[in-house]
N, C-alpha and C positions, 0 to 999 in steps of 0.2 A: 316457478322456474326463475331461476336467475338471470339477470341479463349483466352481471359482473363475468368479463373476461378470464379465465382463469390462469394465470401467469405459470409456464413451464419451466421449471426450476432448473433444470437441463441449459437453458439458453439465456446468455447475457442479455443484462438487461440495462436500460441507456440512464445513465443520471443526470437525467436533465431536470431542470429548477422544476421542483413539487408545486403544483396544483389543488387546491383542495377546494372544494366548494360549501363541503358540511362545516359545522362548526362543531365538531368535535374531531380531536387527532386522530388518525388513525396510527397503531402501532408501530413503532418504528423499527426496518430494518435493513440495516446497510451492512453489507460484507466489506471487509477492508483487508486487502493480503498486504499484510506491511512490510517491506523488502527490501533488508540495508544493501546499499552501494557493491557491488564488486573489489577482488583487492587492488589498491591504487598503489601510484608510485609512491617510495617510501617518504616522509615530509621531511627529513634528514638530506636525503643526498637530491631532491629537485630543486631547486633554483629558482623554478616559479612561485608563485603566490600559493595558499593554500587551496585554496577554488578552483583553480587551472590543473590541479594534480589529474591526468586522466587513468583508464583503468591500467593494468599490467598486461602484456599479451596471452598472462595464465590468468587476468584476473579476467580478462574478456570469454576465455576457453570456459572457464568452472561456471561464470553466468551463462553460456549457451548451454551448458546441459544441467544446469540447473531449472532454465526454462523450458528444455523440451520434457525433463521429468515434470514439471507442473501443468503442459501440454500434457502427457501421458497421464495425467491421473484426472485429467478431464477441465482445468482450472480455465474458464471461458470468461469474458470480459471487454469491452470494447473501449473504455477506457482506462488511461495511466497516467498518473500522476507523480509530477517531480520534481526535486530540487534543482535548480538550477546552474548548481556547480556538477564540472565536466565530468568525476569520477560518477555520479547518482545516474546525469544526462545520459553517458556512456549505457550505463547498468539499467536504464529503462530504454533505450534504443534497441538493444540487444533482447531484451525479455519482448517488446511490442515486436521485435520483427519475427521472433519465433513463435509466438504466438497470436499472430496476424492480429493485435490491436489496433485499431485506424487509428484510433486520437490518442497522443501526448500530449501532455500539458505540462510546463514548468509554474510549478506555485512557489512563490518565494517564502511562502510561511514554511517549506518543509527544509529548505535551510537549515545547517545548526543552529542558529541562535531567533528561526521565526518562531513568529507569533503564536501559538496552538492555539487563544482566545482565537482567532483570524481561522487559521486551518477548520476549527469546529463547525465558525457558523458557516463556510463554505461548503462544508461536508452536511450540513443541516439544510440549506437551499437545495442540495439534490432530491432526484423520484426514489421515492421508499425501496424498496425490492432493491436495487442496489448492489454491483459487485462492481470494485477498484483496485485497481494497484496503487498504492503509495511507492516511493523510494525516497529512501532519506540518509541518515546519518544518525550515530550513536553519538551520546547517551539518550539525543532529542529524541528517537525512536521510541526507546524501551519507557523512557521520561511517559511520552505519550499513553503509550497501552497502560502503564501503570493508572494515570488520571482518570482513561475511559473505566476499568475495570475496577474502579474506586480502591487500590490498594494504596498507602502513604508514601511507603518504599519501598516496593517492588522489588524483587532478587530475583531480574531479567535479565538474560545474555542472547544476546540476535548477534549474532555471528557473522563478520562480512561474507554477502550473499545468503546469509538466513533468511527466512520467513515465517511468520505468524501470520492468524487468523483471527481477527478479531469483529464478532458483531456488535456492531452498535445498537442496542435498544430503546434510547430515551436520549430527547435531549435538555428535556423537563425536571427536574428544575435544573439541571446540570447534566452534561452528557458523561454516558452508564453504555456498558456495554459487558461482554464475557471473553475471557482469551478461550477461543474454541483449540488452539492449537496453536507450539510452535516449534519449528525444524529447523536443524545445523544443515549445512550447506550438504556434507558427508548422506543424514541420512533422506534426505529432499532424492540427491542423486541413486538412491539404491532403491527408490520405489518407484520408478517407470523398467 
């Protein structure tokens, strides 16, 4: 008989910095719902800085029921991670409060122009089992999934307020992962 816990897949689970006692790795995997920004004010007629752009009062409406469709289809998680410019902030405030996330976090690697060397090994310090929100910004997004899923150039479109599924599997010798799935905002909303 075993005396390993058996993890319910059903129930988030916390990513907090990995423990390992063996000396060998255990298999890596991390869920990551990757989830561009909402639509923002257009960068033509605002007047602020490009960072300060917050969402549109339709780009705030299409992210609430975008996340109550990813609530309806079961997507559970306790934390969310974000960029720290107000259109992404916006877009993950709105997604954690409908789907009762406690913790936000702004990562400045998910920024357009951060770091992803920086984003990796922070997502590799997390406990295996693992499910996250990302929010970020295009092209850095799609940029991203392309690296994990070892493609060169990637012929990706995430859609403001899109999202994909991507697991992480390995971060040895390089982080590897699979695109499990990715959704236009249109058909996200039509399956709750």
């Amino acid at each position: 008989m075993s005396n390993d816990k058996e993890i319910d897949s059903n129930k988030p689970t916390s990513p907090t910095p990995a423990r390992t006692t063996s000396k060998t790795t255990p298999p890596t995997k991390i869920d990551l719902f990757i989830l561009r920004h909402g639509e923002a004010g257009n960068r033509m007629t605002v007047l602020e800085e490009d960072s300060k752009r917050p969402l549109t009062p339709e780009g705030r409406a299409e992210m609430r029921k975008i996340a109550k469709s990813l609530k309806a289809v079961g997507l559970q998680t306790n934390h969310i991670y974000t960029s720290p410019l107000i259109r992404a902030r916006e877009t993950a405030e709105v997604t954690a409060k409908v789907l009762n996330i406690p913790t936000l976090e702004e990562w400045d690697e998910l920024k357009p122009d951060g770091s992803k060397a920086t984003l990796y090994r922070k997502l590799e310090r997390l406990q295996q089992n693992s499910t996250l929100i990302l929010v970020g910004h295009e092209p850095y997004l799609t940029s991203m999934i392309g690296e994990i899923i070892g493609a060169t150039s990637p012929k990706i479109v995430l859609k403001k307020g899109g999202v994909a599924k991507v697991r992480i599997t390995s971060f040895t010798p390089r982080i590897s992962g699979e695109l499990r799935w990715l959704l236009t905002p249109k058909i996200i909303t039509k399956m709750s």
